[in-house]
N, C-alpha and C positions, 0 to 999 in steps of 0.2 A: 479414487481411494477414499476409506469412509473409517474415521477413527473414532470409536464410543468406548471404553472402559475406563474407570474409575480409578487410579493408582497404577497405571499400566504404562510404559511407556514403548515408542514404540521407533525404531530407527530406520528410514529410508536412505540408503548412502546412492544407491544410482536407481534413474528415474528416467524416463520421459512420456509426459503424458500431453496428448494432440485433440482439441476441439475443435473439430473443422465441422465444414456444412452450414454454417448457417444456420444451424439449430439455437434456441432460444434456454433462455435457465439452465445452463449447464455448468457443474462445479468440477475442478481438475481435482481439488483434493479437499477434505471436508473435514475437521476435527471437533468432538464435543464435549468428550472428557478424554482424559488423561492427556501424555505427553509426548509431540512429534517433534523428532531431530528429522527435520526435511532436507538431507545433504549432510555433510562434516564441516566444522569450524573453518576448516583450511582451503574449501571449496570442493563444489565434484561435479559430474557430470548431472548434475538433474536440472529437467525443464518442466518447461508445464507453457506450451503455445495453445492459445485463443484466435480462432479464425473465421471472422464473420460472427455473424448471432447476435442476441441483445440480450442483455440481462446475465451476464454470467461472471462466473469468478475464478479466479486460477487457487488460491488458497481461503477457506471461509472457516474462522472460528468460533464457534457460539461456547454458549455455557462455561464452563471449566477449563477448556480445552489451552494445554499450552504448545506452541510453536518458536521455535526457533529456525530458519531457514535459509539458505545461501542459493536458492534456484534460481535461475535465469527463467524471468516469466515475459512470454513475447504477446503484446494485443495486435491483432491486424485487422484493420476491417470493422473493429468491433464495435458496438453502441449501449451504453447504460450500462457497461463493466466495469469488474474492478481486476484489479492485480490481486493484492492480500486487501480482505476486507474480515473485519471483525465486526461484529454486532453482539452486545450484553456478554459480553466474553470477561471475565475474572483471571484468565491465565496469562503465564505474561508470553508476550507475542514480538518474537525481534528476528529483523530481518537484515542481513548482512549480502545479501543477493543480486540483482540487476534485473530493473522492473521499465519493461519500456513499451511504448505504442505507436502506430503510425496511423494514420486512417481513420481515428475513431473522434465518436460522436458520444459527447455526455457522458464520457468515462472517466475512473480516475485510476490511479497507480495503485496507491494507498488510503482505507479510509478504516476511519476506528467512530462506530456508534455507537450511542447506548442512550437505552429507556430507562433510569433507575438501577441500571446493573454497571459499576465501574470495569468499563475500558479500557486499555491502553494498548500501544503499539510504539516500540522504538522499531529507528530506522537506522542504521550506519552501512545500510549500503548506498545504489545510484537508482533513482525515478526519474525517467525519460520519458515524458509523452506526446506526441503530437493529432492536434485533429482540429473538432468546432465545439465548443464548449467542455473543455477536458481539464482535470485536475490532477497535479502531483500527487498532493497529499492531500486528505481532506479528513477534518475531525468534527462531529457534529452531533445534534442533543446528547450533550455531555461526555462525547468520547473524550481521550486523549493522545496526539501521535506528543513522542519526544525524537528528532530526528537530530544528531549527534554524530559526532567524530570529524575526522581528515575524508573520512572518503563519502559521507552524507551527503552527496551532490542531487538537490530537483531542480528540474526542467520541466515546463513546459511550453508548448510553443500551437500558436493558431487562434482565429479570435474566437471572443468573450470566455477567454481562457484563465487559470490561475496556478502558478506553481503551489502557493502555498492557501490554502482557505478550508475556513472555518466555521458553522453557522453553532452557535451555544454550546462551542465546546473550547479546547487547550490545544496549541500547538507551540512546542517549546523546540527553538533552532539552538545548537550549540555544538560553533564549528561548521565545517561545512561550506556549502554554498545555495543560492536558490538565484535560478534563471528564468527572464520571462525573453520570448521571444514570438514575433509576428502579429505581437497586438494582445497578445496573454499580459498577466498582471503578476507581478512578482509576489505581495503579501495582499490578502481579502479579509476583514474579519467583519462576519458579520450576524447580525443578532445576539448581541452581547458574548461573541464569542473575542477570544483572547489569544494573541501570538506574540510570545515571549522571544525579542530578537538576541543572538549575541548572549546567551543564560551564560550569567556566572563570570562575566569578563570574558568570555572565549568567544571571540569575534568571530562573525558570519559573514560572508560576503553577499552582498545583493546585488545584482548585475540587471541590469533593462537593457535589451535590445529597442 
């Protein structure tokens, strides 16, 4: 699914979109301007599964483009993916959904980048991923995730792993939880990047396996 119009907004209430094969650079949904209600507030049937392949993304917003999304997005198998990934994206981008992986290699759940173009990404839903070198969330040259509420729970798990990391960008916890398990690392910040624990007096939990 591929969203470009400029002042346009546009509503997907049920969905499911399947990347199987193996195939390489594949996006489940793609938004550049205007505005995607991916699901309803209250939750709905929409997916978006990643199966095998490298380099691919379940939700990708450039330019303009805003999101807000409640989909269950599943990784299997995958390598050098993401779940919801922003790059130079100006729209605001929040996801209240369930983002998880098993199998995978150099992926991450969540990532918000930017060259010069202010990013960001709230999070108050769950990132769950497991594999070898895999990231919850990750915010870098200059992105920003803010990941927030009661139900803002990352996980990841398998080594030289990181729930939470950051290279020269912002990640602000508040509320929530962040989990490291099987040799992952709970917070990473690196290249003068910055993770804000516990924002505001609203305590975070941090747990190590």
């Amino acid at each position: 699914l591929y969203f470009d119009k400029t002042g346009a907004t546009f509503n997907v209430v049920k969905s499911t979109i399947n990347i199987n094969n193996g195939t390489a650079n594949n996006t489940g949904v793609a938004i550049n301007q205007g505005t995607l209600n991916y699901g309803t507030p209250t939750g709905s049937a929409t997916a978006i599964n990643v199966t095998g392949g490298t380099g691919s993304a379940g939700i990708y917003s450039t330019n303009t483009g805003s999101v807000t999304t409640d989909a269950t997005i599943t990784l299997t198998n995958a390598s050098e993916s993401v779940g919801l990934y922003a790059k130079n994206s100006t729209g605001t981008i929040k996801n209240t959904g369930k983002i998880s992986g098993t199998g995978l290699t150099q992926s991450m759940g969540i990532a918000a980048e930017s060259a010069g173009t202010a990013t960001t990404i709230t999070n108050e839903g769950e990132v769950d991923v497991e594999g070898t070198g895999v990231v919850g969330i990750a915010a870098t040259t200059g992105g920003t995730i803010k990941s927030e509420g009661t139900n803002a729970k990352i996980k990841a798990t398998g080594d030289s792993s990181a729930s939470v990391y950051t290279d020269n960008g912002t990640v602000t916890l508040k509320g929530g939880s962040v989990d490291a398990q099987g040799g992952a690392i709970d917070l990473y910040a690196n290249n003068n990047g910055t993770i804000n624990v516990s924002d505001s007096g609203t305590a975070t939990a941090i747990n190590t396996g």
